[in-house]
C-alpha positions in Angstrom: 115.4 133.6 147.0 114.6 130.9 148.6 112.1 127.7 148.1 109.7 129.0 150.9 109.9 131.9 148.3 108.4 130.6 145.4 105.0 129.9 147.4 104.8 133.3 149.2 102.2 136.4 148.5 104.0 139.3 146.8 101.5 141.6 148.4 101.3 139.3 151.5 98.4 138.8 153.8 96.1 141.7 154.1 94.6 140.4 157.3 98.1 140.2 158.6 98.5 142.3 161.9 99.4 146.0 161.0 97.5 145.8 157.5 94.7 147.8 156.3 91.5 145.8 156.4 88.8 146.5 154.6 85.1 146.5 157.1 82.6 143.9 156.6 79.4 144.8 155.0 76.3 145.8 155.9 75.0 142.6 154.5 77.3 140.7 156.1 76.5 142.3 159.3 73.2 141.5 158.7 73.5 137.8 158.5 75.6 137.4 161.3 73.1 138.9 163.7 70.8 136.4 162.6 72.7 133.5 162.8 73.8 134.6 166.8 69.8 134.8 167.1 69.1 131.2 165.7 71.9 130.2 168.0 70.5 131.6 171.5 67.1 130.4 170.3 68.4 126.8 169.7 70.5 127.0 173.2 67.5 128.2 175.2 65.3 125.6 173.7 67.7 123.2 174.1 68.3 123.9 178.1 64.2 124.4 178.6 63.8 120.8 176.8 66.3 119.7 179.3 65.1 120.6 182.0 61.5 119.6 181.5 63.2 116.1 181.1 64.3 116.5 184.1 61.6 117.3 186.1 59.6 115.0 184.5 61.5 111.9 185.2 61.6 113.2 189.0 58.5 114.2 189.4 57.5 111.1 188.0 60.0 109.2 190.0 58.4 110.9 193.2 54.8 109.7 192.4 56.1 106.3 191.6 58.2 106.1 195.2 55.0 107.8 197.2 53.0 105.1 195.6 55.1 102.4 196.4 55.7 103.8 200.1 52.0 104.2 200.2 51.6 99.9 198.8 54.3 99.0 201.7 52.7 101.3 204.5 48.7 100.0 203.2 49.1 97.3 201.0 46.3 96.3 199.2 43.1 94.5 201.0 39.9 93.5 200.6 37.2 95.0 203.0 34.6 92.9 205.1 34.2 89.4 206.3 34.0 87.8 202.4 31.2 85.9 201.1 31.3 81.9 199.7 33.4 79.4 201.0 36.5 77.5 200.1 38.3 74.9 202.4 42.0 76.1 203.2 44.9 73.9 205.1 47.4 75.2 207.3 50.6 73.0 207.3 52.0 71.8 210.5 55.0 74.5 211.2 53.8 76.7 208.3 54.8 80.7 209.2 52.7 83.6 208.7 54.5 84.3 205.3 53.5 81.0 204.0 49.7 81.0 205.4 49.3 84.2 203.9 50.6 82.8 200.5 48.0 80.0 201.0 45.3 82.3 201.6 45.9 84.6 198.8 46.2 81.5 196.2 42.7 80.6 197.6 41.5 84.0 196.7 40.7 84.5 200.6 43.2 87.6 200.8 44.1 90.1 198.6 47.8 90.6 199.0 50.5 88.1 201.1 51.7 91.8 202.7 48.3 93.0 203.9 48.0 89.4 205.9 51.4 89.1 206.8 50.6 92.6 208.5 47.8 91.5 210.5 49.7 88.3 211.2 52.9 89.8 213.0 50.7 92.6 214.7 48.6 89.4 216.7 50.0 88.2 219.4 48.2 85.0 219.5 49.0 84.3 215.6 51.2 81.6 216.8 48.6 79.8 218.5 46.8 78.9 214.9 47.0 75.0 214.6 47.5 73.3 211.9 44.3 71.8 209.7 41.7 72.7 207.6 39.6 75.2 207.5 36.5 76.7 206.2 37.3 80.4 205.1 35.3 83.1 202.9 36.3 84.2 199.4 37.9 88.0 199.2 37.9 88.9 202.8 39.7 91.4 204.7 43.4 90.1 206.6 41.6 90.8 209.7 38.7 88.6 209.5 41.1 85.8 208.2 43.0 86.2 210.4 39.9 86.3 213.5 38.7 82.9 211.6 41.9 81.2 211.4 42.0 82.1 215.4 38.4 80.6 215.7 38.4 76.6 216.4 34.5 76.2 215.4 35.9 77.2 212.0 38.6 73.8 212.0 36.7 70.9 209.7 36.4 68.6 212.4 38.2 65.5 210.1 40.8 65.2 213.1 41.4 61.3 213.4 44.5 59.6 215.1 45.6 56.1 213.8 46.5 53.7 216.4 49.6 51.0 215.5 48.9 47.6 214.9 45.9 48.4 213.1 45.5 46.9 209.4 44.4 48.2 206.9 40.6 46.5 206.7 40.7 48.6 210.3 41.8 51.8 209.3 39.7 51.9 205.9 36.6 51.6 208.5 38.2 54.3 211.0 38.2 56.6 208.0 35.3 55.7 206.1 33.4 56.2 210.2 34.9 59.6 210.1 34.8 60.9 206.5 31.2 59.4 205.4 33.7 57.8 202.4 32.2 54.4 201.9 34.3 51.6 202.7 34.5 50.3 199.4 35.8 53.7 197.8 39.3 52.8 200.5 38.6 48.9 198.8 39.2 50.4 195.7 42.1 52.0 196.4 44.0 49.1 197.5 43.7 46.8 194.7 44.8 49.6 192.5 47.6 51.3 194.6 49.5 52.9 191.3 50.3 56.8 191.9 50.1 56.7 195.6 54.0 56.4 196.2 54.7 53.3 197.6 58.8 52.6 198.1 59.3 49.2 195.2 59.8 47.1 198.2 56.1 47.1 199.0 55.0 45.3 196.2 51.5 47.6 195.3 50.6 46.3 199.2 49.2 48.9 201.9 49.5 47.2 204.4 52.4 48.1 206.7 52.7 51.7 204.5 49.7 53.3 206.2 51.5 55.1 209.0 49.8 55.7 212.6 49.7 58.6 214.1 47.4 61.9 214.0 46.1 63.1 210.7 44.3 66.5 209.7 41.8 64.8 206.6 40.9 67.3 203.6 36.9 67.8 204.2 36.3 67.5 200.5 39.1 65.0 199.6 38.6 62.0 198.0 39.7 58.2 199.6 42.7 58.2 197.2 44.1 61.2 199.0 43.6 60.3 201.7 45.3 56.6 201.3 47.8 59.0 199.7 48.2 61.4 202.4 49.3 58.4 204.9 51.7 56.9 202.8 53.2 60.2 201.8 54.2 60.1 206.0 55.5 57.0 205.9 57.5 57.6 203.0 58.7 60.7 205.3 59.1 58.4 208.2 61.0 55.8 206.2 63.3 59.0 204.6 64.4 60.7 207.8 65.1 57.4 209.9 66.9 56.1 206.7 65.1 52.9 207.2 66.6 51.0 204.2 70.0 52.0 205.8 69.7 50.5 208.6 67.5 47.5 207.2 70.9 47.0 205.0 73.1 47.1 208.3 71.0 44.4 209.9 71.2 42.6 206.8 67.7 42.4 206.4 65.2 44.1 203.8 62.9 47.0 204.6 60.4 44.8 204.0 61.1 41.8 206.2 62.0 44.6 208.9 58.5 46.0 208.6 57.0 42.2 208.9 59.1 41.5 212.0 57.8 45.1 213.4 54.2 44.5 212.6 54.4 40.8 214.6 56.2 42.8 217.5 53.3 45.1 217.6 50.8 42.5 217.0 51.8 40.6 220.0 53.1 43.4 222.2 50.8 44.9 225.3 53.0 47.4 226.2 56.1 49.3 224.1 59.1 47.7 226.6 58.1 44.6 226.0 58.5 45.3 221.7 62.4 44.8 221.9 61.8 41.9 223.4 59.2 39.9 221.3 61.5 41.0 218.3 64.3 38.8 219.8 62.1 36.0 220.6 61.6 36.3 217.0 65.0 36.3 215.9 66.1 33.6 218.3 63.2 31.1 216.7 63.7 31.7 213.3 67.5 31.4 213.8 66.9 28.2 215.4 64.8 27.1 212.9 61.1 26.7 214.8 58.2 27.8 213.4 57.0 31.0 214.9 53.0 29.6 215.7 51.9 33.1 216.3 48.1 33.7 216.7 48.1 37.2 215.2 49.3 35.5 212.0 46.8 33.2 212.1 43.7 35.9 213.0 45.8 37.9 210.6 44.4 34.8 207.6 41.0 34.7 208.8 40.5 38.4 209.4 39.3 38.1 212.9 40.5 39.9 216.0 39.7 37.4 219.4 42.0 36.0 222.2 40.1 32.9 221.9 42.1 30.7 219.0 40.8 27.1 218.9 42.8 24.4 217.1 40.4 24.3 213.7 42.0 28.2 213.3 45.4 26.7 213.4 44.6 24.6 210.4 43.8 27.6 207.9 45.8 26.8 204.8 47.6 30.7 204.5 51.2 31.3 204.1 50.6 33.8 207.1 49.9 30.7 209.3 53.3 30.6 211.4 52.2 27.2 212.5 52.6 25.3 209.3 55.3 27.8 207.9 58.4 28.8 209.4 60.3 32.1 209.3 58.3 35.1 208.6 55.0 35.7 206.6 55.1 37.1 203.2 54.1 40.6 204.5 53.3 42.7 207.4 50.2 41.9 209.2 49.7 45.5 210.5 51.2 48.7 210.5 53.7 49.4 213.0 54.7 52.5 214.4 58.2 53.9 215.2 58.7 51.9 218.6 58.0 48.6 216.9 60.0 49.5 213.7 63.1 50.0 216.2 62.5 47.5 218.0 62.9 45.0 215.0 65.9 46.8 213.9 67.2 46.6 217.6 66.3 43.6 219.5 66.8 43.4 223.0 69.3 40.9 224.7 68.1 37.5 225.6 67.6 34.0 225.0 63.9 33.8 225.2 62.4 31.6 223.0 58.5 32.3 224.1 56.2 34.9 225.5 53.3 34.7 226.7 50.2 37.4 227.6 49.6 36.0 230.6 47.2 39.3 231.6 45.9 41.3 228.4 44.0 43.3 230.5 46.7 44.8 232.0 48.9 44.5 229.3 51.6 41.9 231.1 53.5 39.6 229.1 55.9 37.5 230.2 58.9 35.9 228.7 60.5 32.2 229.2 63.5 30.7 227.8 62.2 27.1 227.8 59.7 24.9 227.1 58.6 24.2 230.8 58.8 28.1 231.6 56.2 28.3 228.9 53.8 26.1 230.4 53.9 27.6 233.7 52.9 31.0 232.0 50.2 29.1 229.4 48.5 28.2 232.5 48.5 31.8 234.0 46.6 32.8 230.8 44.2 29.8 231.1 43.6 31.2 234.3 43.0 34.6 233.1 40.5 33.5 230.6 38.4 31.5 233.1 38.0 35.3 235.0 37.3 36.3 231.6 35.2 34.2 229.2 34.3 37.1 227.0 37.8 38.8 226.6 
């Protein structure tokens, strides 16, 4: 015998094949009907649950995706042409996505998509120009969109700046077409904190209000609009990368906007800009006094062609007459031509210039002292034919 022996059945395994086995009882029977029942119940439950899940989270999927094709194909809008009023502005190259996100932070649209709609389905959407307007609360796209089209509906604060005025002048231009008393501007300049201005300025306007054409808030205050001009010259100043090139003519950006404002003071026309600017350089390099009258009106606040010789004797570091080199500060605000034109004087040896016609705007330009006299005379003439200019 064997070890596998000593563990092995005698009788050996009576479910072994070719045994006798005995049948299971009815009992047994019984309870193994009943557990093949719980089973088929549990499995057909189990594939019913199943499949309710499933239809649920498609048929709930397809509501959500008709709803969502139904908010792309008609998002939502308001009806009618709105009631109230709130003042909106339109950028200058603003699109159709970004007026409609305007308009809806305004509460004048419902939804960006329901204007944005509207806006690429109008052919003449492109022609809406950039200002303010007066719009309705909780109107439809459409009748936005018909006002926005509409120029009676433009705030009629449209005001363009000329160069070479200061700021005294443009406070009046803007108080003239804002109603904004003159003082309110006043204000602003002795306290010019907040608005911006580049360190060089030294908390002074003058020079930093730039020219051009402005779209004025309807409802804003003199602050913002002080702020709104010196936000564009800032913008100006950024994208001609004035203290750059202020640097590479080895001046300041300050002293290049002073040299600027006396080109535009003095120039009639912009050709002749380049050329004040390097009768300007060619003085102060040789070490004369400027004796510009601008500067001079400039002290005394006064805007004539008629300077007499008490004028000359106004005790103001901006009279070029009893100081050389430039004033302390602009004396207007220049525009682009004049702000090149300091940065890049023309070639020449003038040392004068004389207006000889302001009416026309002729100036002429003389390299000595006896040239100058000869063209003083012309503008004596002028004045005789003109005792009021």
């Amino acid at each position: 015998m064997n070890d596998l022996d000593l563990f092995s059945d005698p009788y050996g395994d009576p479910y072994e094949e070719g045994q006798p086995q005995e049948p299971p009882s009815r009992r047994n029977q019984r309870r193994a009907r009943k557990r093949q029942k719980r089973r088929r119940r549990s499995g057909r439950a189990a594939f019913l649950f199943a499949l309710a899940f499933i239809v649920a989270v498609f048929g709930t999927a397809g509501v959500f995706g008709v709803a969502i094709l139904d908010n792309r194909l008609h998002p939502p809008d308001y009806s009618g042409s709105g009631t109230g009023s709130v003042t909106v502005q339109v950028k200058d190259g603003a699109s159709g996505a970004v007026i409609a996100a305007t308009l809806q932070e305004h509460r004048v649209v419902k939804s960006t998509r329901a204007f944005v709609k509207v806006y690429n389905a109008e052919t003449r959407a492109s022609s809406i120009q950039p200002g303010f307007y007066q719009m309705r609360l909780r109107m439809s796209s459409k009748a936005a969109m018909a006002l926005l089209l509409d120029p009676k509906s433009r705030a009629g604060n449209q005001i363009s700046v000329p160069e070479g005025k200061r700021v005294t002048e443009v406070f009046q231009l803007l108080s003239k077409k804002t109603g904004i008393p003159v003082r309110d501007f006043q204000a602003v300049a002795k306290d010019t904190s907040g608005l911006g201005l580049p360190s060089y300025a030294g908390g002074k306007l003058e020079g930093f209000l730039y020219p051009g054409r402005y779209d004025l808030d309807p409802n804003g205050s003199a602050r913002k609009i002080v702020q709104q001009m010196v936000d564009a010259f800032n913008k100006e100043a950024s994208s001609s990368d004035l203290e750059g090139k202020a640097r590479e003519a080895n001046l300041t950006p300050l002293k290049v906007l002073t040299l600027a404002s006396l080109a535009q003071a003095e120039g009639g026309k912009p050709d002749d800009l380049p050329k004040i600017s390097r009768v300007i350089y060619n003085r102060v390099k040789a070490g004369m006094a400027l004796q510009f009258d601008t500067t001079v009106l400039y002290a005394l606040n006064k805007r004539t062609l008629d300077v007499r010789n008490r004028d000359l004797q106004v005790d103001s570091p901006y009279n070029t007459y009893k100081h050389k080199g430039l004033p302390p500060g602009p004396i207007c605000n220049p525009g682009p031509d004049a702000i090149e034109a300091a940065l890049s004087p023309a070639t020449g040896d003038w040392l004068y210039f004389v207006a000889t016609d302001p009416t026309h705007k002729v100036t002429k330009f003389a390299s000595t002292d006896a040239e100058r006299q000869k063209l003083e005379q012309e503008f004596r003439e002028w004045q005789k034919k003109h005792p009021n200019g």
